[in-house]
Residue frames as a rotation matrix with the C-alpha (Angstrom) as fourth column:
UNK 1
0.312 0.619 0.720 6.54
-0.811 0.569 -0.138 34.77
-0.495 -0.541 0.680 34.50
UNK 2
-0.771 -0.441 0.461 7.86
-0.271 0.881 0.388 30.98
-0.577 0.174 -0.798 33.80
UNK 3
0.073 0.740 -0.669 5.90
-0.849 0.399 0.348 29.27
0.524 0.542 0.657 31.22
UNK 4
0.236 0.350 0.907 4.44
-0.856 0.517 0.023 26.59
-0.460 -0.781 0.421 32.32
UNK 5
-0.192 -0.619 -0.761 6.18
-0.944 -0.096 0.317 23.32
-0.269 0.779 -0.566 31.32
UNK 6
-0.131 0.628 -0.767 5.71
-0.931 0.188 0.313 20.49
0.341 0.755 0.560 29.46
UNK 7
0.932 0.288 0.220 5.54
-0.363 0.747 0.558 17.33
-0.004 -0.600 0.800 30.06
UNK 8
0.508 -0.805 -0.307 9.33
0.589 0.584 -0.559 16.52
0.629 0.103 0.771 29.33
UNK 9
-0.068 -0.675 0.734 10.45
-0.218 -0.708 -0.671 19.55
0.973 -0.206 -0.099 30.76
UNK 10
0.573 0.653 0.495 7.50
-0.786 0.266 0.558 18.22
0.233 -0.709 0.666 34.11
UNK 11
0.899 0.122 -0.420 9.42
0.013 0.952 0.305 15.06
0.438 -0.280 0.855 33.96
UNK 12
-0.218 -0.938 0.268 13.07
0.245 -0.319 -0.916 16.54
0.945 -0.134 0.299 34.27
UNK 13
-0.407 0.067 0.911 11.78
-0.619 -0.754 -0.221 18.48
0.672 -0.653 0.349 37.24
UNK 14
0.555 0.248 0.794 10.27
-0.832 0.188 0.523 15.58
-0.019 -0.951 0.310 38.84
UNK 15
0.787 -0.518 -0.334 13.43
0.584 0.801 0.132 13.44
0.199 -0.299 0.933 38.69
UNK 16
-0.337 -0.941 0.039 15.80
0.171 -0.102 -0.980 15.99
0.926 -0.323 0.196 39.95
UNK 17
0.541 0.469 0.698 13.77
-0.665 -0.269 0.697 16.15
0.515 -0.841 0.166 43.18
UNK 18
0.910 -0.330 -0.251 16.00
0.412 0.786 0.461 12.97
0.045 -0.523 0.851 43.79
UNK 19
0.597 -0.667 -0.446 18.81
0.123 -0.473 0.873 15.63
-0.793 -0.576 -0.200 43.75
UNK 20
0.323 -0.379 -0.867 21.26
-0.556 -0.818 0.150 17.64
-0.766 0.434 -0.475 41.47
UNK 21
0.307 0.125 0.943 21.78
0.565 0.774 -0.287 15.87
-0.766 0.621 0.167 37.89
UNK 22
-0.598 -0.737 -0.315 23.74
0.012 -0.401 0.916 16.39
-0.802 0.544 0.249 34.61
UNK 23
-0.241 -0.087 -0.967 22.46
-0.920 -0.297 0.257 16.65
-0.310 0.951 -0.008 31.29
UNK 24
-0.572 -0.427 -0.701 23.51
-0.689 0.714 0.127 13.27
0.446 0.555 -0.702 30.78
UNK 25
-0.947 0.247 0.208 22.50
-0.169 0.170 -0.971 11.99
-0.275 -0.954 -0.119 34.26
UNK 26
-0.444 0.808 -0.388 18.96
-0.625 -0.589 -0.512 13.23
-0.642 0.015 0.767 33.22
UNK 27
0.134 0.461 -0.877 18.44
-0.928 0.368 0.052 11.73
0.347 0.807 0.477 29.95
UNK 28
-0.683 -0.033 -0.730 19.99
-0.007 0.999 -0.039 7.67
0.730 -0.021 -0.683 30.80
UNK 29
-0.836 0.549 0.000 17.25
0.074 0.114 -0.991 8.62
-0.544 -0.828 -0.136 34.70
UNK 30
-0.240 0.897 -0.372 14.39
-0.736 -0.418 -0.533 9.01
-0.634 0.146 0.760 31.90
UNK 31
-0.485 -0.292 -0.824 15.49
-0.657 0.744 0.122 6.46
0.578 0.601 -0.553 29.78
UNK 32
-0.938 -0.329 0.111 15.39
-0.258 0.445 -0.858 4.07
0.233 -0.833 -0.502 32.78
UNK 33
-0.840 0.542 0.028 12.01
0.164 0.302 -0.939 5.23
-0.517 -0.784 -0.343 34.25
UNK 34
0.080 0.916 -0.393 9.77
-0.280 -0.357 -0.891 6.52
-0.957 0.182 0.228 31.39
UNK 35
-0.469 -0.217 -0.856 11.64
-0.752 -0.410 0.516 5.97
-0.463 0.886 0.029 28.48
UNK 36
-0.929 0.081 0.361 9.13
0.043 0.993 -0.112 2.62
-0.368 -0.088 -0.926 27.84
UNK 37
0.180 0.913 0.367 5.98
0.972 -0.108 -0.209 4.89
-0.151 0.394 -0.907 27.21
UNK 38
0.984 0.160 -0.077 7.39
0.143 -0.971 -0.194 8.51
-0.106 0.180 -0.978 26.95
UNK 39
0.506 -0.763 0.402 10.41
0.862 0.458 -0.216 8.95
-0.020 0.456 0.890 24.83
UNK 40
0.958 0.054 -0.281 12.82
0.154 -0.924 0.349 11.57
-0.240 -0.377 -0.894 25.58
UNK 41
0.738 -0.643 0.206 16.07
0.426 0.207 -0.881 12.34
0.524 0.737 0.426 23.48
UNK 42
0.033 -0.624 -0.780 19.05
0.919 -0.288 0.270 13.60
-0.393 -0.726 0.564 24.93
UNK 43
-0.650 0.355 0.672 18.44
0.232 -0.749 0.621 17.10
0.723 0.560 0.404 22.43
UNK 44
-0.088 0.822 0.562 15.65
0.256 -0.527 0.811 17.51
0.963 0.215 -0.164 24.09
UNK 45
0.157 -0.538 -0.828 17.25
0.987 0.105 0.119 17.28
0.022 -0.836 0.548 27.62
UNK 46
-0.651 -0.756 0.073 19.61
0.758 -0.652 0.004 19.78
0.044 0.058 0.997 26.72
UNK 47
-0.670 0.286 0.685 16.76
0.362 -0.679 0.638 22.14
0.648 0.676 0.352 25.37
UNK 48
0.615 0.783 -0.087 14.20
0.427 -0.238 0.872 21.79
0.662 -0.574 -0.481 28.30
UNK 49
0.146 -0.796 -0.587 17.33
0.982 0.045 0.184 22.34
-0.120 -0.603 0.789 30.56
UNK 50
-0.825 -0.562 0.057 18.45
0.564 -0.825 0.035 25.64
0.028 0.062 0.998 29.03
UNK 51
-0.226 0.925 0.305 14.57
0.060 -0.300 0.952 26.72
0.972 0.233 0.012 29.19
UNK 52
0.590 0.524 -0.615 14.28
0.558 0.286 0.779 25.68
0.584 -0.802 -0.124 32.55
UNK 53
-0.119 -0.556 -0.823 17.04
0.919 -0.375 0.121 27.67
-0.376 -0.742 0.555 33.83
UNK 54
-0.617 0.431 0.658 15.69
0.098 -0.788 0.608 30.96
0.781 0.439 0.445 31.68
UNK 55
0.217 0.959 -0.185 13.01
0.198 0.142 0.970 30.26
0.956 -0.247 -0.159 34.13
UNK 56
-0.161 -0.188 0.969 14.39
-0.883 -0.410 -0.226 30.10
0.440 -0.892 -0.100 37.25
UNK 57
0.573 0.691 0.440 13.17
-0.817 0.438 0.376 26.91
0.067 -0.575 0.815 37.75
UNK 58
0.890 -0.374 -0.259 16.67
0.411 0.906 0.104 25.29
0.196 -0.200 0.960 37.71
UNK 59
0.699 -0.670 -0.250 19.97
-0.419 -0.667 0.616 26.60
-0.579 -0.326 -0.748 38.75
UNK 60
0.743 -0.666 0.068 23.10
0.038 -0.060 -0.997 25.69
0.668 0.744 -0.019 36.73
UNK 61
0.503 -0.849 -0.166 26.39
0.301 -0.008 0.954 24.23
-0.810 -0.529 0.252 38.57
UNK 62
-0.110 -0.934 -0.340 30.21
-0.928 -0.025 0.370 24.78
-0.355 0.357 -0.864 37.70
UNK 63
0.735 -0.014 -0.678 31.20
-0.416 0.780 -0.467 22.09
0.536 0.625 0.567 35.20
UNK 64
0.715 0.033 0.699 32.50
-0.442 0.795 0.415 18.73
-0.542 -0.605 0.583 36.35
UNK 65
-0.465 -0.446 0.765 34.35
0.249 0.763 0.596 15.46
-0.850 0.468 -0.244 35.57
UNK 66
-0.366 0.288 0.885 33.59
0.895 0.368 0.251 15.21
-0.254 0.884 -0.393 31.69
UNK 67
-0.923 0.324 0.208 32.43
-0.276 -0.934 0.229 19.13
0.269 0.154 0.951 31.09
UNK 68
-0.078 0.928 0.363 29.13
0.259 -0.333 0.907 18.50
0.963 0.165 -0.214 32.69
UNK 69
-0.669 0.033 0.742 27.07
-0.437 -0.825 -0.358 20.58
0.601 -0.564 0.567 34.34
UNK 70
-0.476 0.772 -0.421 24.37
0.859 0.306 -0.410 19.70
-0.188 -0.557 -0.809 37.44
UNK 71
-0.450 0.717 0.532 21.24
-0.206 -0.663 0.720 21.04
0.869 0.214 0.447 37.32
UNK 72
-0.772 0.240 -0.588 19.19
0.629 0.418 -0.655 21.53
0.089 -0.876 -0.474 40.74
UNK 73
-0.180 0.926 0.332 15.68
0.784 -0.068 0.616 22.15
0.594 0.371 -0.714 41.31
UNK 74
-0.944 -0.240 0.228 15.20
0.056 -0.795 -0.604 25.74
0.326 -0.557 0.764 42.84
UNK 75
-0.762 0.629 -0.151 12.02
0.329 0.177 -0.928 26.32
-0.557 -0.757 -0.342 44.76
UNK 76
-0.253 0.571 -0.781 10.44
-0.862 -0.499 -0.086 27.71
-0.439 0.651 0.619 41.79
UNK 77
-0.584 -0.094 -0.806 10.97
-0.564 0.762 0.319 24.53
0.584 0.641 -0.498 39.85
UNK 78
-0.928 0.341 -0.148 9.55
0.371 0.817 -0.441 22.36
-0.030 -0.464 -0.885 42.47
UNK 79
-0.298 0.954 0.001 6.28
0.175 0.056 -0.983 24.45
-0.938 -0.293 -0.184 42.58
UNK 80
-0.166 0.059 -0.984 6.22
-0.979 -0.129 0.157 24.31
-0.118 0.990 0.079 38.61
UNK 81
-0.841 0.067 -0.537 6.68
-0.249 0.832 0.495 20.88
0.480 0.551 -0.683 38.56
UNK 82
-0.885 0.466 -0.020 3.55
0.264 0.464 -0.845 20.44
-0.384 -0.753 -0.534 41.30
UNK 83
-0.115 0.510 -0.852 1.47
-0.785 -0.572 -0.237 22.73
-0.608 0.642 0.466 38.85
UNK 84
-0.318 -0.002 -0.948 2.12
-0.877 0.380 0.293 20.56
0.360 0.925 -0.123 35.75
UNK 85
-0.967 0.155 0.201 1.88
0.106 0.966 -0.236 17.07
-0.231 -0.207 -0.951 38.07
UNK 86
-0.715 0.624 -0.316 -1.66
0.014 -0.440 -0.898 18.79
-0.699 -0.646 0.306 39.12
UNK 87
-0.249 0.425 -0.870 -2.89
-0.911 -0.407 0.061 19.60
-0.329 0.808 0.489 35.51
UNK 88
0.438 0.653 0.618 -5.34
-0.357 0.757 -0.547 17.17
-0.825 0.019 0.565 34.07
UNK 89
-0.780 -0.625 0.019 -2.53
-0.110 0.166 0.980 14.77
-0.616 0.763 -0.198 31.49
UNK 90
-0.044 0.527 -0.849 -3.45
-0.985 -0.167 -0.053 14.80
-0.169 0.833 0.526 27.68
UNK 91
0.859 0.452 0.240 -4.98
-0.326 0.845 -0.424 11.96
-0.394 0.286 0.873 26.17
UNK 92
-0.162 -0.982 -0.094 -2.32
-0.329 -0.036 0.944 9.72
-0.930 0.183 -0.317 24.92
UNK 93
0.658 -0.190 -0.728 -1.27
-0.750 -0.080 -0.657 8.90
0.067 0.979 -0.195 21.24
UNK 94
0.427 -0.517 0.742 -0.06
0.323 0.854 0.409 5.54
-0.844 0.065 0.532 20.24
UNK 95
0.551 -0.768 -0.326 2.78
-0.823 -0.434 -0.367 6.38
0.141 0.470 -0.871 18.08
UNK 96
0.356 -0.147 0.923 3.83
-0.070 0.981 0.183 2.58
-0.932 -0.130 0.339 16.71
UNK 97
-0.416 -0.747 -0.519 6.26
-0.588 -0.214 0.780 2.69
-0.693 0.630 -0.350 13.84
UNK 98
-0.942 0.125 0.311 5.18
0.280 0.804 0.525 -0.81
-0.185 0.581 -0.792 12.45
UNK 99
-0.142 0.987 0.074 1.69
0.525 0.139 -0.839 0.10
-0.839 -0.080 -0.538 12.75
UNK 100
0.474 -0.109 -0.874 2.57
-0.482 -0.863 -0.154 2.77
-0.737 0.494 -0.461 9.84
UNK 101
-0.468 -0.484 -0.739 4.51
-0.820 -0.073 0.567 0.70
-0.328 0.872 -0.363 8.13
UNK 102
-0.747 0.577 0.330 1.80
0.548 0.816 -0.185 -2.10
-0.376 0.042 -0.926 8.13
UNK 103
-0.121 0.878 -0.463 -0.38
0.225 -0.430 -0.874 0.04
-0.967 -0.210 -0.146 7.04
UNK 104
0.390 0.021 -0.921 0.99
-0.903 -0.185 -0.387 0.24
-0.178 0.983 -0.053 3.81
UNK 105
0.034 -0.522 0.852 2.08
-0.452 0.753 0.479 -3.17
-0.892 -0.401 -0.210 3.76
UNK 106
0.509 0.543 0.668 1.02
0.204 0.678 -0.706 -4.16
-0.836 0.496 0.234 0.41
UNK 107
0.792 -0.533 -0.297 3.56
-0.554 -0.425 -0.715 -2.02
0.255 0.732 -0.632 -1.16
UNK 108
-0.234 -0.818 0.525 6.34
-0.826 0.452 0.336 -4.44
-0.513 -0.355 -0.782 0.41
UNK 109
-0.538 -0.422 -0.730 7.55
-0.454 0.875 -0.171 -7.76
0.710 0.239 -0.662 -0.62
UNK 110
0.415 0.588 -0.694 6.01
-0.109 0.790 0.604 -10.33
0.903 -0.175 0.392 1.40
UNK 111
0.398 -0.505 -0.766 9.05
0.624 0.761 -0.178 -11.49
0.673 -0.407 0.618 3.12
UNK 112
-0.640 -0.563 0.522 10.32
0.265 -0.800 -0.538 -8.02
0.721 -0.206 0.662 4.04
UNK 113
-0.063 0.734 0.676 6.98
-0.713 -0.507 0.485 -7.54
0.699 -0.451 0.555 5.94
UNK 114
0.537 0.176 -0.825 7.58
-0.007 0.979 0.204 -10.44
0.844 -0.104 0.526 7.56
UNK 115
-0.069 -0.753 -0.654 10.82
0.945 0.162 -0.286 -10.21
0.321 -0.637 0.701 9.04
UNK 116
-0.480 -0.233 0.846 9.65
-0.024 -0.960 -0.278 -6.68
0.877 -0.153 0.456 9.74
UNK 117
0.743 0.663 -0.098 6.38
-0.282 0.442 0.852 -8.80
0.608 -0.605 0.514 12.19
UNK 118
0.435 -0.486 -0.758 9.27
0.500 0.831 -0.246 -11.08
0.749 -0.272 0.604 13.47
UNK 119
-0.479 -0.737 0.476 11.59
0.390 -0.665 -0.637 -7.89
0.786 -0.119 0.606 14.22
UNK 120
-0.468 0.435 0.770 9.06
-0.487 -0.854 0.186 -6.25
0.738 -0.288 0.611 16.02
UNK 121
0.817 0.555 0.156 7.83
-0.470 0.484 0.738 -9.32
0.334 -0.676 0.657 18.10
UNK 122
0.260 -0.556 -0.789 10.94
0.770 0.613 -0.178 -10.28
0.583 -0.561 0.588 19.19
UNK 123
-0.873 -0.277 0.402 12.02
-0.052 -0.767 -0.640 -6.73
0.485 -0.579 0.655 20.85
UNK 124
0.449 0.831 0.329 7.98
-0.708 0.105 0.698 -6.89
0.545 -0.546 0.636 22.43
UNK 125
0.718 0.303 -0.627 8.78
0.125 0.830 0.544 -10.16
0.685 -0.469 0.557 23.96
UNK 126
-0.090 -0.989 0.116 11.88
0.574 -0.147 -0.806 -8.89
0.814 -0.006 0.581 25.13
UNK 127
-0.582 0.053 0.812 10.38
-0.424 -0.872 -0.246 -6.22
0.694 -0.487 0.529 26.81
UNK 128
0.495 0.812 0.310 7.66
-0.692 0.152 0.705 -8.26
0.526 -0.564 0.637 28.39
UNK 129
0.504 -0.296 -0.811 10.27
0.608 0.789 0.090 -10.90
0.613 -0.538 0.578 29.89
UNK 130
-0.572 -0.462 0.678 12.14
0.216 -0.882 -0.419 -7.60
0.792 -0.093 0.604 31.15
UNK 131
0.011 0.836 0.548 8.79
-0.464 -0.481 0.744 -6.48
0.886 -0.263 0.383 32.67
UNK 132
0.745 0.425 -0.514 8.10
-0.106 0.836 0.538 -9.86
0.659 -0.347 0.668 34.07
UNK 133
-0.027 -0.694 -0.720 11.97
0.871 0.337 -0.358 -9.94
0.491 -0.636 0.595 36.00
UNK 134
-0.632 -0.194 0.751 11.54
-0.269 -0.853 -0.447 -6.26
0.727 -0.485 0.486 36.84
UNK 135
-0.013 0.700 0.714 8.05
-0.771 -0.461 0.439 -7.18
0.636 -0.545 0.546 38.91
UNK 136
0.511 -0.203 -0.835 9.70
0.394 0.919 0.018 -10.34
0.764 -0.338 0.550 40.37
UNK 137
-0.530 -0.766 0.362 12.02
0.413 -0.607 -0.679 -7.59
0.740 -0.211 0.638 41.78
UNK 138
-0.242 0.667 0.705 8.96
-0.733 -0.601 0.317 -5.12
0.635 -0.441 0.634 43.19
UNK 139
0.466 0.588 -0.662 7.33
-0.081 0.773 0.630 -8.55
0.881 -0.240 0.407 44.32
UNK 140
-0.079 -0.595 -0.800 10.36
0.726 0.515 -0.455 -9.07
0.683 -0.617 0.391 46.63
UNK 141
-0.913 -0.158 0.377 10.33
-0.010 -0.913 -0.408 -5.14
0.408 -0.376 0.832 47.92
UNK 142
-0.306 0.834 0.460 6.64
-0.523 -0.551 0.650 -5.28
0.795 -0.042 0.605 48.39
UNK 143
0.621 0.296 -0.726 7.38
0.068 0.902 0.426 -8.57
0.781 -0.314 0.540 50.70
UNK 144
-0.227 -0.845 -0.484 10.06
0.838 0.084 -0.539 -6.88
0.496 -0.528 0.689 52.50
UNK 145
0.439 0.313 -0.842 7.56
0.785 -0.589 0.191 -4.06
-0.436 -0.745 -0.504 53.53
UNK 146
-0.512 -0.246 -0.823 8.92
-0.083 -0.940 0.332 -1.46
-0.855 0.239 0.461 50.85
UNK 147
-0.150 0.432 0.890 6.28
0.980 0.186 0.075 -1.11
-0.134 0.883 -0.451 48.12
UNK 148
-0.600 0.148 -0.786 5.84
-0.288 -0.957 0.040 2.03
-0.746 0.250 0.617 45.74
UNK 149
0.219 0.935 0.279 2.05
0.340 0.195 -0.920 1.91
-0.915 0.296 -0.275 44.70
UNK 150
0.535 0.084 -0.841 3.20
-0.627 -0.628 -0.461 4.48
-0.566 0.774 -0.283 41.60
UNK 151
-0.355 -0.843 -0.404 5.95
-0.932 0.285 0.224 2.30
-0.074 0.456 -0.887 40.16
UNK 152
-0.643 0.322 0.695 4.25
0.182 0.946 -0.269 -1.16
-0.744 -0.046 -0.667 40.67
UNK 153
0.296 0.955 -0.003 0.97
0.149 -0.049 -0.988 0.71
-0.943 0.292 -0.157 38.53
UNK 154
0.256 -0.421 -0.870 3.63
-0.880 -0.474 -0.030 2.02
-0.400 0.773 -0.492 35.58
UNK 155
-0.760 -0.648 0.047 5.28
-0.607 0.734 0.306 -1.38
-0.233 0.203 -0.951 35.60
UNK 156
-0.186 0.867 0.462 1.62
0.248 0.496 -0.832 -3.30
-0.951 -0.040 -0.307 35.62
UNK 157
0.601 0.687 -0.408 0.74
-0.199 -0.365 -0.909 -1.33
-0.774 0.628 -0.083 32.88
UNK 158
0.116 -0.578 -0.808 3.94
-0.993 -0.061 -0.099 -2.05
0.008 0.814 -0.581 30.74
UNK 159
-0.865 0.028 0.501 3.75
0.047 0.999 0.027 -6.01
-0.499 0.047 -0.865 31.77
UNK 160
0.211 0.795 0.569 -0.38
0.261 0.515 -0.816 -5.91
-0.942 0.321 -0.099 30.33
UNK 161
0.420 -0.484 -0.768 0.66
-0.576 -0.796 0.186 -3.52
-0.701 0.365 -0.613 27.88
UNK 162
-0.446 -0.767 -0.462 3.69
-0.895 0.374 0.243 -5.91
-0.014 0.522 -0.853 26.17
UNK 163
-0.755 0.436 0.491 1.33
0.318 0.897 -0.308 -9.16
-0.574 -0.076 -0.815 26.71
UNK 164
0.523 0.843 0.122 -1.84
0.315 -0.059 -0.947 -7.48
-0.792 0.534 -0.297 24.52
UNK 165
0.483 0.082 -0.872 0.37
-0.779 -0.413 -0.471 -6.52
-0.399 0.907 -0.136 21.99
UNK 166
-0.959 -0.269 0.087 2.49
-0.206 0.875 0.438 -10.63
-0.194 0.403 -0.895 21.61
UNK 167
-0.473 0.755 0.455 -0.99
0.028 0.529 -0.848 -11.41
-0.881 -0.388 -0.271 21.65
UNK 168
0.689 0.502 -0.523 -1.81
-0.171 -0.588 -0.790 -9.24
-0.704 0.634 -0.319 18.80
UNK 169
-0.096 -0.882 -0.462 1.39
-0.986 0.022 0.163 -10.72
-0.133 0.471 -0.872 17.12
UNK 170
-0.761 -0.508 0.403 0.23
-0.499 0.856 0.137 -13.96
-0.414 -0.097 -0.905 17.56
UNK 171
0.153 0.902 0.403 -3.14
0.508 0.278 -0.816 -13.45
-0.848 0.329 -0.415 15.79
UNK 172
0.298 0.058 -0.953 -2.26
-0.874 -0.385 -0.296 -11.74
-0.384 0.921 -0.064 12.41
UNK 173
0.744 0.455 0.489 -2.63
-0.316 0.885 -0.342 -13.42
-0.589 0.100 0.802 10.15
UNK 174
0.452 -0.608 0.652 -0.48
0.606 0.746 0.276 -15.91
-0.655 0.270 0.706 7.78
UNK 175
0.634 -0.061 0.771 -0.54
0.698 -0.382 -0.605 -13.24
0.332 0.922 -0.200 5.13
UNK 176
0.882 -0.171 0.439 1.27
-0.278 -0.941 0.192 -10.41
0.381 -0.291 -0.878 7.50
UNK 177
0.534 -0.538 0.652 3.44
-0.688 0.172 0.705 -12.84
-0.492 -0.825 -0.279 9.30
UNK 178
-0.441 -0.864 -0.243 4.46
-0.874 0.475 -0.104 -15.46
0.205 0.167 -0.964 6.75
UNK 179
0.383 0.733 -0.562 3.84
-0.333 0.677 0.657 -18.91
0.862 -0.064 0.503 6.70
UNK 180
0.705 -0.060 0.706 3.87
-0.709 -0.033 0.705 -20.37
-0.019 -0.998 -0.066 10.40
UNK 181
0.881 -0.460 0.114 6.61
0.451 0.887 0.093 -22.74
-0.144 -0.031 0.989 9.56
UNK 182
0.119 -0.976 0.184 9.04
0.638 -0.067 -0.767 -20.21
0.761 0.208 0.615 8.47
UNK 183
0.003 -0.345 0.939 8.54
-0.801 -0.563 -0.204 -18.02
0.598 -0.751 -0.278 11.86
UNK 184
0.943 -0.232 0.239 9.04
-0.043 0.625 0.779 -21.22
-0.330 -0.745 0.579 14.16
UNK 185
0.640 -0.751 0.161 12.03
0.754 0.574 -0.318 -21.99
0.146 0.325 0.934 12.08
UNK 186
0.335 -0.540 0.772 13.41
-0.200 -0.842 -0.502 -18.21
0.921 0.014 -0.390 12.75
UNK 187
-0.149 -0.433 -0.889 16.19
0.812 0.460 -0.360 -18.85
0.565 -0.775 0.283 15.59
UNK 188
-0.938 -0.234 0.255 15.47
0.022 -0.777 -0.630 -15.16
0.345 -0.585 0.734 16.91
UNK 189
0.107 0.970 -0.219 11.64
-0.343 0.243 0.907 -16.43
0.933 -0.022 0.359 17.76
């Protein structure tokens, strides 16, 4: 009997429904669509991959251009991944590097914690202007009479998402961030 699989292994399985996929393929299509709230390594590709085809719940092409292989979803796999979709998801787990190293902050320099705030609010803002052209994009699809309700709610959530946490960058305080003259004066601001 197939164990029943996780959620990376769940996510592999519901992006080859869009049709046979490498290895590679796999990881840069998760990257892409999840890899914003649910991080997935190429390792762990590989590993759910060679599990999943133990299972039955992927076949295994002849190797290709570059020595890779496609993987395609066998009728097992598709009612595995409808199982897992089905299955009430676990609570999630904020899992925020800085938030760890802010937590010890007082063992740092000042300045180092700083430019660690800066670092970390310029790649946020980044992501929220990102967001913001991605749903300028949907906006246009959803006006042309193609709209995908699932993808608009993922993307919503990573536009409020990247806006409550600049926010939360823009209220610590003088002591975490530096004085407010030397982060205006940073050119990566």
């Amino acid at each position: 009997m197939p164990r029943t699989p996780n959620a990376t292994a769940g996510s592999l399985l519901g992006f080859l429904h869009a049709g046979p996929m490498s290895g590679w393929d796999l990881a840069e299509v998760a990257q892409r669509a999840v890899g914003e709230f649910w991080s997935v390594t190429r390792s762990q590709v590989y590993r759910e991959l060679a599990r999943l085809a133990e299972d039955g719940l992927v076949e295994v092409g002849e190797r290709g251009p570059r020595d890779r292989r496609p993987y395609a979803l066998t009728e097992a796999g598709r009612q595995a991944f409808l199982a897992w979709l089905d299955r009430e998801p676990e609570p999630e787990q904020i899992r925020f590097p800085l938030l760890l190293t802010l937590s010890f902050g007082r063992h740092l320099s000042p300045e180092r914690l700083a430019a660690f705030v800066a670092a970390n609010r310029r790649v946020h803002r980044e992501r929220l202007a990102r967001h913001l052209a991605e749903r300028e994009a949907v906006d246009a699809d959803v006006r042309a009479g193609r709209h995908d309700p699932w993808a608009l709610a993922t993307l919503d959530f990573g536009i409020r998402y990247e806006t409550a946490v600049t926010e939360w960058f823009d209220a610590l305080p003088e002591a975490i961030t530096g004085p407010a003259d030397a982060v205006r004066a940073r050119p990566d601001e």
